[in-house]
Steps between C-alpha positions, in 0.01 A plus 500: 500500500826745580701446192201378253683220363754239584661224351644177673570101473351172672610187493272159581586155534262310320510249788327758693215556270415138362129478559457826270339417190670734329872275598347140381745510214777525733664140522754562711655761768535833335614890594286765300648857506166750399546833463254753662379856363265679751346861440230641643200571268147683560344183543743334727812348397640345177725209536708398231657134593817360250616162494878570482652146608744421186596873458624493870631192452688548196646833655560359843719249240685778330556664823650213669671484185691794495551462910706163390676647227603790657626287814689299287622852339607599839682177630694366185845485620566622171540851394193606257463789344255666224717792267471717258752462215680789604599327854215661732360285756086484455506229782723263697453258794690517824738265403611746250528775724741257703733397235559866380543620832219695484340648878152449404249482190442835468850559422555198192186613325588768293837439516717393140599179501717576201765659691597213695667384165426746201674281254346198614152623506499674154631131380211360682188725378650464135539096532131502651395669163559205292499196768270645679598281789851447631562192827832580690597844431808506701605874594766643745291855596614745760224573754403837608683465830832427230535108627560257208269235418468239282136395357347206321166635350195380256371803324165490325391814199122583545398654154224763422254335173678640275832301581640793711745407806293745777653283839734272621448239770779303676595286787824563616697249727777688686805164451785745589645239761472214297694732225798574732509176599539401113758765419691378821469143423629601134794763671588188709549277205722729313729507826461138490639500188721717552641357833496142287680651209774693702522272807867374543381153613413312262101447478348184314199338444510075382296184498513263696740295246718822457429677234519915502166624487646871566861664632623831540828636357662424856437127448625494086825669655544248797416190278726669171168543277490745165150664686168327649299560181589123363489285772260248321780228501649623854465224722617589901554179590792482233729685764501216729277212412508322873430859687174603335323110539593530833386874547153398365433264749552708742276786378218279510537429901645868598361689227784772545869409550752772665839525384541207280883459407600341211801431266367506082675545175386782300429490128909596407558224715630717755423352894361768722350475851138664537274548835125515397172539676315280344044509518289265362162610320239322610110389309211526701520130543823543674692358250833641402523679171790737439760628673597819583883610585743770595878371403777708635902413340697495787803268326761778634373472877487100518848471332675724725298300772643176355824681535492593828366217636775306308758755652322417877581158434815527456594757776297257719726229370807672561409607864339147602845298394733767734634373791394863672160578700277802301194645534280820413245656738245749374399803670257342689769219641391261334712233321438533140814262366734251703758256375551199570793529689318749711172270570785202587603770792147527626423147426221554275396504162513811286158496388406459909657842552364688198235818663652426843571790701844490643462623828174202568720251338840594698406645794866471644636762237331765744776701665768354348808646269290325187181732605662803515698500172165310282262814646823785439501417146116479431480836671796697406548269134865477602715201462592278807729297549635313791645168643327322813401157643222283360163526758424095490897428421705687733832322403457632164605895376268626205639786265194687405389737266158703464401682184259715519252534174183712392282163601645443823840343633710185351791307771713311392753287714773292524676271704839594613535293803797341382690795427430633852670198641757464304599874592511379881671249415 
């Protein structure tokens, strides 16, 4: 009666109103929407009443629609974007916003995506012209904020009737990790390379039955190869046929071998002495498949070894068949060499008194004449010498001698007992 006319909406439930007449059609549960016009009239009022169901239905569809489409809009993980072909932003989900380092919404739309990468994006629009569709667009684009990224994107041309480009929609995926990651895994190989190509050990790679797979120039040096480029016929095991049998076996058990020594003839026929770490490649089976190796030359080193140890012997040889006690202490005291003439004195065996410490071992020394010269010359590094009675023999005169060294001390004594009594005599 105040306003004259007013519109609104009802809903029944057709369960409700079964027993109408009107409903007998109705076979089973049901929602009507009706729209109602009321105005008021001379008379009274006039009621207009409008069946409305699959209108409301079919918009209540298209709204819920739109809600899902939109929600999907806004929580794609993926960057998407609508543009216009001169790189302003019509629209863009939140995910967007995030990967250009944008603060909010407000401040991607409108913004041109074409200086992220102008080259890139002029490429891009004029592809779109004849593809009309590009998948994985990759782009490096500099963010507003002037950080780097790297993008993977699908782009899609939306064209007016007349065959005009008017937009361009895209979904970007920001893969700017997974892109460092790639250009560091492909850095690292090049130093790989580059360590295996300049390395001074020498580097191979061989079956199981010996044959060169790969080498670096370190390892055609060592072995007296032209270069590693023809190493078809190159057979590893060549260099010392009983070695490489018995290395394989031993891969398969240890799977990595430490400082492996062996003696092998090269391809001049030289003989060289190598020291290789040695790994075996392995299926997923377990099963040995290759094997992988580091071989350094260190012929020089073991024959001056040899040498020395051949010059030990013989100094060994000469001191053991004197008739004249030596020995040499290190800093610590402790016996590092004794003759055998020395180990007859202390009625022992030479190796017995290897590591012993001298004072433990002869606990009489302390105090004595042989105390006081042994610690003068490890202190002062002067020689001493001096002539006094043996400790366990004391009918016996010893004519001693200490040397000092930069390892320590070496005595050496004889036996002058019959001199001494033949000069009281």
């Amino acid at each position: 009666m105040k306003k004259g006319l007013i519109k609104f909406q009802t809903s029944i439930d057709s369960e409700n109103i079964k027993n109408n007449k009107f409903f007998t059609s109705i076979e089973s549960r049901t929602t009507f929407v009706f729209k109602w016009i009321v105005s008021v009239i001379d008379s009274g009022f006039l009621v207009q009443i409008q069946d409305i169901t699959g209108r409301k239905k079919s918009g209540e569809s298209l709204r819920k629609s739109e809600e899902k489409y939109h929600r999907l809009f806004d929580d794609d993980l993926t960057g998407d974007f609508i543009a216009t072909p001169e790189g302003i932003i019509l629209e863009c989900n939140p995910s967007f916003v995030e990967i250009y380092g944008f603060d909010k919404s407000d401040q991607a739309v409108g913004s041109d995506i074409s200086k992220f990468n102008l080259t890139d994006w002029v490429n891009l629009v004029a592809r779109l012209k004849d593809e009309c569709k590009i998948k994985n667009y990759q782009s490096w684009q500099r963010r507003p904020d002037g950080k780097e990224i790297h993008v993977v994107a699908n782009v899609v041309g939306i064209f007016s009737d007349s065959g005009v480009l008017t937009q361009v929609k895209g979904y970007v995926f920001d893969d700017t990790d997974r892109k460092n990651a790639e250009e560091s895994l492909r850095k690292s190989e090049e130093k790989y390379h580059r360590l295996f190509d300049d390395d001074l050990t020498g580097d191979f790679i061989a079956t199981l039955d010996g044959k060169i797979l790969e080498c670096n120039p370190s390892f055609a040096d060592i072995y007296s190869l032209d270069d590693c480029k023809n190493i078809d016929q190159l057979n590893i095991s060549n260099f010392n046929s009983f070695d490489w049998p018995y290395l394989i076996n031993r891969l398969k058990s240890e799977r990595k071998i430490k400082g492996f020594h062996s003696w092998q003839r090269r391809s001049d026929g030289m003989r060289i002495h190598v020291v290789a770490n040695v790994v075996g490649i392995f299926s997923d089976s377990g099963v040995l498949t290759q094997v992988k190796g580091y071989v350094f030359d260190d012929t020089d080193r073991k024959k001056a070894e040899e040498l020395l140890a051949h010059s030990k012997h013989q100094i060994t040889e000469i001191l053991d068949s004197i008739q004249d006690g030596f020995i040499s202490l290190n800093h610590y005291w402790n016996l590092i060499y004794v003759n055998r003439r020395a180990a007859e004195y202390a009625d022992a065996e030479p190796e017995d008194l290897i590591e012993q410490n001298l004072w433990e071992k002869f606990p009489e020394l302390n105090g004595t004449a042989y105390e006081t010269a042994f610690r003068k010359a490890m202190d002062e590094q002067e020689i001493q010498h001096f002539e006094n009675k043996g400790l366990q023999t004391l009918d016996h005169w010893f004519d001693v001698s200490v040397y000092p060294s930069v390892d320590g001390i070496s005595i050496y004594w004889r036996d002058i007992t019959s001199t001494k009594n033949s000069k009281k005599n």
